[in-house]
C-alpha positions in Angstrom: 40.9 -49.4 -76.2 43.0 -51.8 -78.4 39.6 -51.5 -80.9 39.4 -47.9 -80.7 43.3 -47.5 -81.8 42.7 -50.5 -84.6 40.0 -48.1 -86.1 42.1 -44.8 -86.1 44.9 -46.9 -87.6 42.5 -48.2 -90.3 41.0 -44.8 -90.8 44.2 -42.9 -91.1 45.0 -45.5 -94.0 42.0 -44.7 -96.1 42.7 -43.4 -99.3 41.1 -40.1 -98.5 43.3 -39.2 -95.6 46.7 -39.9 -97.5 48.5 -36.1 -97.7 47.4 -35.0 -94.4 48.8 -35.3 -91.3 47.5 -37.7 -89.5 44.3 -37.3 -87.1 45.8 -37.6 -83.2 44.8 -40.6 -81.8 43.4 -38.3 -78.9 40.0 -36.6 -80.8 37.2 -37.7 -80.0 34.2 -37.3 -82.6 30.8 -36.5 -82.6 28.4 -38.0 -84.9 25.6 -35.1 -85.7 23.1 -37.2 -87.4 23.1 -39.4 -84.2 22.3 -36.0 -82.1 19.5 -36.0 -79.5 18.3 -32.8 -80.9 17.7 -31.2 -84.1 21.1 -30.3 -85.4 21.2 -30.2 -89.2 19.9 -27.1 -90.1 18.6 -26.3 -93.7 15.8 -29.2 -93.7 11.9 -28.6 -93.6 11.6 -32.1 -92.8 13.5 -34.2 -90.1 13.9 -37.7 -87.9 11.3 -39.9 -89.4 10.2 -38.2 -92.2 13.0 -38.5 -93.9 14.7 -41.4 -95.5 18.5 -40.3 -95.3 19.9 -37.8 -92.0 20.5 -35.8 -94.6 17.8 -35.6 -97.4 16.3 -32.4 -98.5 12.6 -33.5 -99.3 10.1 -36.4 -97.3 10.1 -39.8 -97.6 7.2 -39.6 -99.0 8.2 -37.3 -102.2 9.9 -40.2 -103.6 6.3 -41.6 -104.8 5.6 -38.1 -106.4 8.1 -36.3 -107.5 10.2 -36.9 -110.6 13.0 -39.3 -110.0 15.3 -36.4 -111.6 14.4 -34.0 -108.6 14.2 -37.3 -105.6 18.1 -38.0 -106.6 19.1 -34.6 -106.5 17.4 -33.7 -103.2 19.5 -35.9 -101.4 22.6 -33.5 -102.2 23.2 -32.0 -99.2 22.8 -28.4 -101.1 22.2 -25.6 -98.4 22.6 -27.5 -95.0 24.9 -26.6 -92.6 25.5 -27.5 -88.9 26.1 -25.2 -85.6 28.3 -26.4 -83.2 30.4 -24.2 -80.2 33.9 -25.5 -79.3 37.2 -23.7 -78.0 39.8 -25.5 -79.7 42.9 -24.8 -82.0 42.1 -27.5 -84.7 39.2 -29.1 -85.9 38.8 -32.3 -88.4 36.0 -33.2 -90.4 35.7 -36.5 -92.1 32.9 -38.0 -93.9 31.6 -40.0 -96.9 29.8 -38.9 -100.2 27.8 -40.6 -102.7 28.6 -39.5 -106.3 31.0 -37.8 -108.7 33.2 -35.7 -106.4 33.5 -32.9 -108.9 32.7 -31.6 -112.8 34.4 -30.5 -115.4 33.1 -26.7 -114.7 33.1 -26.6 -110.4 35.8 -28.3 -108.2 35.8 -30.8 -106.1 35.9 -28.2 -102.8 32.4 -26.8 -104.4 30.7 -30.1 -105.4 31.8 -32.3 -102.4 33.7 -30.3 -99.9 32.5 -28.9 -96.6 33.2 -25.4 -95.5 33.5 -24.4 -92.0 33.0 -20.3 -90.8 33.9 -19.2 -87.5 31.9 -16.1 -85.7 33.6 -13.6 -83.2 32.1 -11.5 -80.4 30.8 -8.7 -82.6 28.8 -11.1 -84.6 31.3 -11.3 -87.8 31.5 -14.5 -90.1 35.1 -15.5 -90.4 36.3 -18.4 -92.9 38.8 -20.8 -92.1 41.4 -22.2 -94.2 41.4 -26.1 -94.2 43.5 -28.5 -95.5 41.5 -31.5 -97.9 41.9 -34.7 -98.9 39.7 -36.4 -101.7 39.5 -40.0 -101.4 36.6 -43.0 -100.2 36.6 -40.9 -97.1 37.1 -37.2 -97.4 39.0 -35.5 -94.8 39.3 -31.5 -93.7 41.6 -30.3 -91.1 40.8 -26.9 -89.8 44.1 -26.2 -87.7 46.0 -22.7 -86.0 42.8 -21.8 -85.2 42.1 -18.8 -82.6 40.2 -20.9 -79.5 39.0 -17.9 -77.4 39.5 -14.6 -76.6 38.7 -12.2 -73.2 34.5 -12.8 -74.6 35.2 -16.3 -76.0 35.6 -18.6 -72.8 33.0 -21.2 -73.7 34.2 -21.4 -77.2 33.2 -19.9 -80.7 30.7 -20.6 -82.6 31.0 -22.3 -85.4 29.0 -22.7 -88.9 30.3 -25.8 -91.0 28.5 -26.3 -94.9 27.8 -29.7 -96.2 28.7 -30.6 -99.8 26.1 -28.8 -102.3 26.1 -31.4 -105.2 26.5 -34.4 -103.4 25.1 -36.9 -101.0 26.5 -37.3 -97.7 26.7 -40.9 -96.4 28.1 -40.4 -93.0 29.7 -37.2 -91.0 32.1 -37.1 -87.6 33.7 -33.8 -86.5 36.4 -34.0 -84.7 38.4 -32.2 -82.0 40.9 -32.7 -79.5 40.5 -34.5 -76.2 39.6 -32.6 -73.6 38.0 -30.3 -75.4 34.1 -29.4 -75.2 32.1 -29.4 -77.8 28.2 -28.0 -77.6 25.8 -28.8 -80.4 23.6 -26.2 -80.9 20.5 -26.7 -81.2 18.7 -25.5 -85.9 17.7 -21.7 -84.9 13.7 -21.2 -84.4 13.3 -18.5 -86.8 11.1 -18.7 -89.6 13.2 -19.5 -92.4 14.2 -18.2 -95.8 13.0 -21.2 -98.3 14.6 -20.9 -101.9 13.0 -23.2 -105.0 14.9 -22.8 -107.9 17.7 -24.3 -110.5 21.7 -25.2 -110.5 22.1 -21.8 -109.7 20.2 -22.0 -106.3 21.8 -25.2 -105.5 25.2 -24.1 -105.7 27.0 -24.0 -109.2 29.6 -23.2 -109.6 30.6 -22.1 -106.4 34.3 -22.7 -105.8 33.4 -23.7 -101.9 30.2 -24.9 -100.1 29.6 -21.4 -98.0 30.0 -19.1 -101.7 27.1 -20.3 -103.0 24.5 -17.4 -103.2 22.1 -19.0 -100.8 24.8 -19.7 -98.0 26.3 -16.1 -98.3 22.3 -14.6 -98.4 22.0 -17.0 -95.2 24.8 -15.2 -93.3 24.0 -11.4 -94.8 20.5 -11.8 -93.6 21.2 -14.5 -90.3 18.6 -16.2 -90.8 18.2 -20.1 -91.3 17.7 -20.9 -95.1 16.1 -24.3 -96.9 17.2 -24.6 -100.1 15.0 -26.6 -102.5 17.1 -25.9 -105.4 17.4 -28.8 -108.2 19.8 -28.9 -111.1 18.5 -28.8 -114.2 15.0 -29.9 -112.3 14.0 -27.0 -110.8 10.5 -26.2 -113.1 7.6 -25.4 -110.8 5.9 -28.5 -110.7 3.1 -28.7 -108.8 4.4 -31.9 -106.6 7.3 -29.8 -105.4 5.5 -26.7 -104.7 2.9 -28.5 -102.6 6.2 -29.4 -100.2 7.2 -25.7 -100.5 4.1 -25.1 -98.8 4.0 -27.2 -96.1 6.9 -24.9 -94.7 6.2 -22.0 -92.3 8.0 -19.7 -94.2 9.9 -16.3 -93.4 9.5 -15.6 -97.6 9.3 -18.0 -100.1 11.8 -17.2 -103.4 10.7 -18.7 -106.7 14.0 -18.9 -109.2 12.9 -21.4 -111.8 13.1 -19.0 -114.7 16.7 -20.9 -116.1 15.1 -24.3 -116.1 11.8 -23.3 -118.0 13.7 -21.3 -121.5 12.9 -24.3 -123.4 9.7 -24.8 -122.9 6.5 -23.5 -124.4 6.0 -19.8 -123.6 2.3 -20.3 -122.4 3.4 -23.5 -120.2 5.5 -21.3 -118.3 2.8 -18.7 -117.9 0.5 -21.3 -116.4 3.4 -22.7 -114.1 4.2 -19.2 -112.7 0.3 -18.1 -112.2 -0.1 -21.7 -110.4 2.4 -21.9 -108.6 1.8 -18.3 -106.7 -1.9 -19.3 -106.2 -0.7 -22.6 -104.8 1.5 -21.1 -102.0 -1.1 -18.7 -101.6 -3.5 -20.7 -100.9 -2.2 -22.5 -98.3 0.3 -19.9 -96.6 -2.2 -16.8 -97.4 -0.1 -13.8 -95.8 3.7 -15.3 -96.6 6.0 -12.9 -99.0 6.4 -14.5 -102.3 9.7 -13.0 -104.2 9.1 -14.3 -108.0 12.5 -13.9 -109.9 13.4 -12.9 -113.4 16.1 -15.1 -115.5 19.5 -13.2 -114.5 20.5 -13.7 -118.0 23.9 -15.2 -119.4 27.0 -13.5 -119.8 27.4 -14.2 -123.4 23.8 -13.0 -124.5 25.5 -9.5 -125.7 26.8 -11.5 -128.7 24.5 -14.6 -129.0 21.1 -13.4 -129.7 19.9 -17.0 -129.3 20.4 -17.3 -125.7 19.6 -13.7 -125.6 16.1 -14.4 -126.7 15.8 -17.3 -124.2 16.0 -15.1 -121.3 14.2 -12.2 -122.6 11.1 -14.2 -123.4 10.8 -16.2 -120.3 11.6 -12.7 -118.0 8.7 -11.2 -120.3 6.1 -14.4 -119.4 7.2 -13.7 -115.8 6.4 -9.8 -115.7 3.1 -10.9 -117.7 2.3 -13.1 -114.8 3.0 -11.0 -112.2 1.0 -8.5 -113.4 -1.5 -10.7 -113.8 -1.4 -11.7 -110.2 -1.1 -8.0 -109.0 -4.2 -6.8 -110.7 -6.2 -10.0 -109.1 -5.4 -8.5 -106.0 -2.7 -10.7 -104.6 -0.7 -9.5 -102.1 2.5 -10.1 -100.5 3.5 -10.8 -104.5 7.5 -8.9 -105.2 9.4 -9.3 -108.6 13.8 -9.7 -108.8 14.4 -8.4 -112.1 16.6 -9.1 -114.2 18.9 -5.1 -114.1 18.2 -5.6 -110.2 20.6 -8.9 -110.1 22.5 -7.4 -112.4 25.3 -10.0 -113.6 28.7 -8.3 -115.1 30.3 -10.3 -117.8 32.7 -11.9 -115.5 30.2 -13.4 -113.3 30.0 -16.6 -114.6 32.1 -19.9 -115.2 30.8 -21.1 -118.4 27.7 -18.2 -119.3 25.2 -19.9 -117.2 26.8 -20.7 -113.9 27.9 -17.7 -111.9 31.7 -18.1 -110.0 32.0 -16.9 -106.9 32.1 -13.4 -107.9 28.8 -14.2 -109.5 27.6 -15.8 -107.0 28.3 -12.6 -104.5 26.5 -10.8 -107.3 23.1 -12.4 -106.9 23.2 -12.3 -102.6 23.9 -8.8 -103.1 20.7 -8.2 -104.9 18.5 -10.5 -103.1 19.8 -9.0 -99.7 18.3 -5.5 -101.1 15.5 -7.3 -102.3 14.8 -9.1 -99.2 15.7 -6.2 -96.5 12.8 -4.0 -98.5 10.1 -6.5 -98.5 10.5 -7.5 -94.8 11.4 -4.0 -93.6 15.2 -4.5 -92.2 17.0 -2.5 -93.8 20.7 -2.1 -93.1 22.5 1.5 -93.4 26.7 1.8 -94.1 27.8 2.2 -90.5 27.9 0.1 -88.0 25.5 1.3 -86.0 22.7 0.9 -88.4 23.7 -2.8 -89.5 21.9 -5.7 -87.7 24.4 -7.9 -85.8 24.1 -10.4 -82.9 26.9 -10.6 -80.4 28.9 -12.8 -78.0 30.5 -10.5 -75.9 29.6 -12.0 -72.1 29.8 -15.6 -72.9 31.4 -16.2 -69.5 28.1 -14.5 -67.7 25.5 -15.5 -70.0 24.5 -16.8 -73.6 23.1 -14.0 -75.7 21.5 -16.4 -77.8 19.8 -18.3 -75.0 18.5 -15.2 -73.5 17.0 -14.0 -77.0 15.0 -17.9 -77.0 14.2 -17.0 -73.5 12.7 -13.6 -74.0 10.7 -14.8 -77.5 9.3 -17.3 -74.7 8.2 -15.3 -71.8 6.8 -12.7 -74.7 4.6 -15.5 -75.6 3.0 -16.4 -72.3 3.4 -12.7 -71.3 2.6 -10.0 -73.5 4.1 -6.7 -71.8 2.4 -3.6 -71.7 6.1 -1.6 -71.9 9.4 -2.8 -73.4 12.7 -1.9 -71.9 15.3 -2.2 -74.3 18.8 -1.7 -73.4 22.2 -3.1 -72.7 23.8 -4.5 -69.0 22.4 -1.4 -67.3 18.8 -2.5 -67.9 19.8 -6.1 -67.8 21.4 -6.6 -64.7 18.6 -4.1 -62.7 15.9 -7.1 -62.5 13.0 -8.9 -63.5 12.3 -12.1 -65.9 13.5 -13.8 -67.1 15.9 -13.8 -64.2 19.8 -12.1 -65.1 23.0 -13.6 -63.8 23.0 -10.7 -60.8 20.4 -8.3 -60.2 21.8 -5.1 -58.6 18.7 -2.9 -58.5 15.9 -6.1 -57.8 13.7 -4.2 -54.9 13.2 -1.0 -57.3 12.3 -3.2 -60.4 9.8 -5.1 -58.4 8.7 -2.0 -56.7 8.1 0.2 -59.3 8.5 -1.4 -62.8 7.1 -4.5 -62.3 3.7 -3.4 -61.3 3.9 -1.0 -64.8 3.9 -4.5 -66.8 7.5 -3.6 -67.7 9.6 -6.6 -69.8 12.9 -6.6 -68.9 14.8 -6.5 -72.6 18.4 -5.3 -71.7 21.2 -7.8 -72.5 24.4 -7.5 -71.3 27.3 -6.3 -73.8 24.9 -4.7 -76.5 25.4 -1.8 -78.8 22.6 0.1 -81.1 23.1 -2.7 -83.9 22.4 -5.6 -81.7 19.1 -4.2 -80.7 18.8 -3.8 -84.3 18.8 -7.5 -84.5 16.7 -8.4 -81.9 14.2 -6.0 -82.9 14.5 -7.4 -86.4 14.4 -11.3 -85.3 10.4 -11.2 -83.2 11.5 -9.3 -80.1 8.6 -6.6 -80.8 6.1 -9.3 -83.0 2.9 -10.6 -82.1 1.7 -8.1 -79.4 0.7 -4.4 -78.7 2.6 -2.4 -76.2 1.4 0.7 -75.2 4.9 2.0 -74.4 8.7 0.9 -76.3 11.6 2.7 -73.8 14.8 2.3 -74.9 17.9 3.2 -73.3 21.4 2.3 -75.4 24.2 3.3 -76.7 27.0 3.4 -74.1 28.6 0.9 -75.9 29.1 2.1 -78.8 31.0 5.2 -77.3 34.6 3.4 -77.5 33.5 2.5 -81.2 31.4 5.0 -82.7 31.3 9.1 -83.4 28.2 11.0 -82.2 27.3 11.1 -85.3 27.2 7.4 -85.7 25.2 6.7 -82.5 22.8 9.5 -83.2 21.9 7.7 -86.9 21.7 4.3 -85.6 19.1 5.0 -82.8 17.3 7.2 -85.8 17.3 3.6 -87.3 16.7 1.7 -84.3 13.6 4.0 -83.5 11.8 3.7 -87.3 12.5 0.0 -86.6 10.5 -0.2 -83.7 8.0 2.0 -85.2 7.3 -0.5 -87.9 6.9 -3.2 -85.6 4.6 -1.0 -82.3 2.8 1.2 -84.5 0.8 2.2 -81.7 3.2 2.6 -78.8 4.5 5.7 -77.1 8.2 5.5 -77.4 10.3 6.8 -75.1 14.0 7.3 -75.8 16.4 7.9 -72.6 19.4 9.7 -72.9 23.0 7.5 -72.4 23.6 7.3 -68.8 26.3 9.5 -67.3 29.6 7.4 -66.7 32.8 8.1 -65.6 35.1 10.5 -67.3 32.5 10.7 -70.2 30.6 13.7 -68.9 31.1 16.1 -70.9 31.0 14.2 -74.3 27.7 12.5 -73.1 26.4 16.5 -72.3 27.0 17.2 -76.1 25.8 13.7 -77.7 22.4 14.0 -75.2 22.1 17.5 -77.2 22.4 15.8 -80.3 19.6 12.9 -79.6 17.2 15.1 -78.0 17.1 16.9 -81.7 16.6 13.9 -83.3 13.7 12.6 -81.3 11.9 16.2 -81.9 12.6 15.5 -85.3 11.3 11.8 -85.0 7.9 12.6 -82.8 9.0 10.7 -80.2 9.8 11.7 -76.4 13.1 12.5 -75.1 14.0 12.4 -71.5 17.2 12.3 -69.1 16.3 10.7 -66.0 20.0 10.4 -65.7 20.9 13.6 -64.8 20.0 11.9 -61.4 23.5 11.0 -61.2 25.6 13.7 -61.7 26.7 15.9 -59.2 26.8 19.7 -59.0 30.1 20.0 -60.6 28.8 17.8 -63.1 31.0 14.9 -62.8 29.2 11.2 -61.7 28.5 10.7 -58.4 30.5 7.6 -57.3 28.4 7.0 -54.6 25.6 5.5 -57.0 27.8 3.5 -58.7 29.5 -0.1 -58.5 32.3 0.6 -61.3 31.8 4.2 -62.6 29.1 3.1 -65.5 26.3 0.3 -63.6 24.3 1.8 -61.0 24.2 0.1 -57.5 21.0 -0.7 -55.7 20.6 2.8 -54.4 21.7 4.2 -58.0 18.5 2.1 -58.9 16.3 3.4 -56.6 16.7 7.2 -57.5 16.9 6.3 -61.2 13.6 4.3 -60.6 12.2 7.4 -58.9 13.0 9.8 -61.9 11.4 7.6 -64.6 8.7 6.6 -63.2 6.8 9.5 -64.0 7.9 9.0 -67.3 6.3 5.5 -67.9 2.8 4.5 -69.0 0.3 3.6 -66.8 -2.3 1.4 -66.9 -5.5 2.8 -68.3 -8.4 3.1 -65.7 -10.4 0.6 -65.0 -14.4 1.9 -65.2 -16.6 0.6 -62.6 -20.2 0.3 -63.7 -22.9 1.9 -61.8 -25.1 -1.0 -60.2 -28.6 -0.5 -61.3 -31.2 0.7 -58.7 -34.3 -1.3 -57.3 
């Protein structure tokens, strides 16, 4: 104990803590790079295969690749760390190697961390922390909100390392007594980004407003940034690690480190560096990118020219590529980034208004090459949530499901909120109300059990978005949502999100039946669900699909719900099951026949 308070004395006197209040003697700290899992998120390459805990490129780079690009890919550009924790204050402390700022972009943007907080509807929140710049840096992340009625195991949060400078060591800190989880780098393919200063972060005023962190968070999805400063050229040795990365898209933005050199070099660099990728990750999106330009090429027609011959090389080349029949090949232009004149620090670099500039476009960019689009309400935008965190973990159950889809390709989805949830089936819910009718009468249909508990229209959105409906056929998609998003949402609203929900699943189950069940009767919203059901039946005509209300099965002559079916007015109980069960069954696929062959005669 007596060591332990020697060493909070000594660290509360380094030079770096000196302006803040002191740390309490009772945090304890967690050392990520010491985690028994995977917890850095943002590397292709982990454990032993990398020199440093937290190194952008392999060990075994260092013999290959210029000694330019090796020092700059131990910045700790583009990684971030997930952690869960219901606490009022937070510290971070930690060492860097290097210059802890420039004369163009701050210390907060070259060394500092930057820590976001999510809430229950799947929102990325920043908090305000108070540095200190010293041997040892230190951030304290205090008044913070701990919970709320959905929070009870904590928020999740999302802290950025430093993106142009090494990290030596890390702790994050909270309060004794409290719990924090690690969680574990998300599974999902990942967004991997080879490109220049720009990618890498300057001259973002903060580690989370570089373009790369703000694309990460607009399309939630993991991101590796392979971004060099001044170094980022499409070499060969660089692109060959690009490769080796099972990629969600691959992004090449090189086009601002290649304006001086030879207009035919850069040809050549483009043309191989597509056939490279393409060669080893054959049916991968590629996203080549045009030179954004620099915001004082209006008035100097030398950099002007820069730009505007290397974005000319690149449309060259991509035509070039196109008419050799490569596919999978997209082009960023220039007018599609589309960089005002205030967008950049010194003409080069984009601030942060810049730097919200280029996400912008590559989130359009992105959302039409993989097919997710998001609309302008609510309803239509992707979201996870984390509304029943004292029942179940959303996230967990979305890891679960990708699992058992694996091992168990179903021949119909269900997708739906706590209704379909909570009925039964694998993988196995907190309570199951309506087990015996599942098991009788779904379960032999080959029916998946995809409700989760708390969901609206846009977190289905999501799931369908992040491999929920991937890498099988189902001949039938049912899906049975929207209740709640009647607190939240007009009719209108709900009737254009599940018009978006359903082309989404179209893209994904081209050859499934879909089925579309109207919102489930529930107390004292009769009538307005007798108007909306209207509404949704229109658009399924509209959208070819089929529109059914096995529902009705709980109202009552007088048209008010029958309480009897009910546990609170909104979930069925098991006998609520049992008659629902009974009106859809009719309404589900079955099995095709199996033929029996004739045995041949003697």
């Amino acid at each position: 104990m007596k060591k332990w308070l020697l060493f909070v004395c000594l660290f509360a006197s380094l030079p770096g803590v000196k302006g803040l209040a002191q740390t309490p003697v009772d945090y304890v700290w967690w050392n990520p790079a010491q985690s028994d899992f995977p917890v850095i998120e943002g590397q292709a390459w982990r454990g032993k295969d990398i020199q440093s805990p937290y190194d952008r490129l392999p060990a075994e780079a260092e013999k290959s690749v210029r000694k330019a690009v090796w020092d700059l890919s131990r910045n700790a550009a583009g990684l971030m760390i997930r952690f869960r924790a219901s606490t009022d204050r937070i510290t971070v402390r930690y060492i860097v190697k290097g210059k802890q700022s420039m004369p163009h972009m701050p210390a907060t943007g070259v060394s500092g961390v930057d820590l976001y907080a999510g809430n229950s509807d799947g929102d990325w929140l920043w908090c305000n922390g108070k540095y200190a710049f010293g041997d040892t840096i230190q951030y304290q992340f205090a008044n913070l909100e701990p919970n709320d009625a959905y929070h009870q195991k904590g928020r999740e949060y999302r802290l950025y390392l430093p993106l142009y400078n090494s990290v030596q060591w890390l702790e994050i800190g909270v309060p004794k007594g409290v719990t924090l989880t690690p969680l574990p780098v998300r599974v999902d393919k990942p967004i991997v980004v080879y490109g220049t200063s720009i990618a890498q972060g300057g001259c973002a005023s903060r580690a989370g407003m570089a373009w790369t962190s703000i694309l990460g968070r607009k399309m939630d999805r993991p991101l590796i940034n392979l971004a060099f400063s001044g170094n980022g050229r499409l070499e060969k040795e660089v692109v060959d690690r690009v490769a080796q990365i099972e990629a969600k898209i691959y992004i090449l933005d090189c086009l601002p480190n290649l304006v001086a050199s030879k207009l035919e070099d850069v040809y050549t660099l483009i043309v191989d560096a597509v056939k490279n990728l393409r060669s080893k990750q054959p049916t991968t999106p590629i996203l080549l990118v045009e030179h954004a330009g620099y915001t004082d090429g209006g008035v100097s027609p030398l950099r002007r020219k820069y730009y505007t011959d290397v974005n000319e090389v690149m449309r060259r080349a991509f035509t070039q590529l196109k008419g050799e029949g490569f596919g999978q090949l997209y082009l960023l232009t220039k007018s599609q980034i589309n960089l005002d004149s205030d967008a950049m620090v010194d003409g080069t670099h984009p601030s942060d208004l810049g730097m919200q500039q280029y996400a912008e476009a590559y989130e359009r960019s992105l959302r039409s090459i993989l097919n997710e689009p998001s609309g302008t309400v609510s309803t239509t935008k992707p979201r996870t949530q984390s509304r029943d965190s004292r029942i179940y973990d959303w996230q967990t159950r979305h890891h679960e499901i990708l699992a058992r889809l694996k091992t168990h390709p179903p021949r119909i989805v269900y997708l739906g909120n706590s209704i379909t949830h909570y009925w039964g089936g694998e993988p196995l819910a907190p309570r199951a109300a309506g087990a015996d009718s599942w098991k009788g009468v779904l379960e032999p249909l080959g029916v998946q059990n995809m409700g989760y508990g708390w969901d609206r229209i846009e977190n289905v959105l999501w799931r369908v978005y992040h491999g929920e409906l991937d890498g099988y056929s189902a001949a039938q998609v049912v899906l049975m949502i929207g209740t709640n998003n009647l607190q939240h949402n007009s009719d209108a609203e709900i009737t254009a999100g599940l018009k978006f929900l359903v082309q989404a699943i179209k893209v994904r189950q081209p050859t499934a039946d879909i089925l579309l069940i109207g919102i489930l009767p529930r107390r004292n919203e009769e009538k307005r669900l007798t108007v909306l059901n209207e509404e949704l039946a229109q658009m399924a005509g509209e959208a070819n699909i089929q529109f059914a209300q096995p529902g009705l099965v709980f109202l009552k002559p007088d048209g008010k719900i029958d309480e009897a079916l009910f546990s609170d007015g909104l979930h069925p109980n098991a006998e609520g099951y049992r008659q629902f069960a009974a009106k859809l069954q009719p309404l589900l696929k079955a099995p095709e026949p199996v033929l029996k062959t004739k045995k041949a005669s003697r």
